[in-house]
N, C-alpha and C positions, 0 to 999 in steps of 0.2 A: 565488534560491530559487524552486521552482515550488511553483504550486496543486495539492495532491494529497489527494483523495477520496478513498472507500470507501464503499460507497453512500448516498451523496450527503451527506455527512459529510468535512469537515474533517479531516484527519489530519497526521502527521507520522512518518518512516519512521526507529525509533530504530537498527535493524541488520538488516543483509542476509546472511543464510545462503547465499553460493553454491553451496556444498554442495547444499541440499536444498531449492534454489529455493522460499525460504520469506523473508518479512522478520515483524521485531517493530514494530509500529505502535501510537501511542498518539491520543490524540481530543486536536483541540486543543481545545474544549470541556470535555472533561474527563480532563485529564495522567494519573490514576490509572489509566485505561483502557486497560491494555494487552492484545492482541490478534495473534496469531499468523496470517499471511495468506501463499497461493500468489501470488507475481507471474507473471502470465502479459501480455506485453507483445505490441502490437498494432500492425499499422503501415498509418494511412489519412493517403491525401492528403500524404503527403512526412513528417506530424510522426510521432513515437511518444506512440501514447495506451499505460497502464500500467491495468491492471484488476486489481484485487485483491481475491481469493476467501478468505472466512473459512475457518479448516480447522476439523471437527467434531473 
């Protein structure tokens, strides 16, 4: 399992739309929190970092 953010927040990635390059994320903090984010993915230094943008 990897450590995975959203701004600087704890999360967990319940499902991945590759359709519409979107996932559904919830806070591990708080499970009720679900959240609709663009993945746009990043690639420094050999690893892939993953950034995830809230959608309006």
């Amino acid at each position: 399992m990897a450590n995975v953010t959203c701004n600087e927040e704890s999360i967990y990635i319940e499902h991945v739309d590759e359709q519409n390059g979107t996932d559904t994320i919830h806070s591990l903090d708080y499970p009720s929190r679900k959240n609709k984010v663009c993945l746009e993915p990043a690639y420094k230094n050999s690893n892939l970092s993953i950034f995830l943008r809230y959608i309006n």
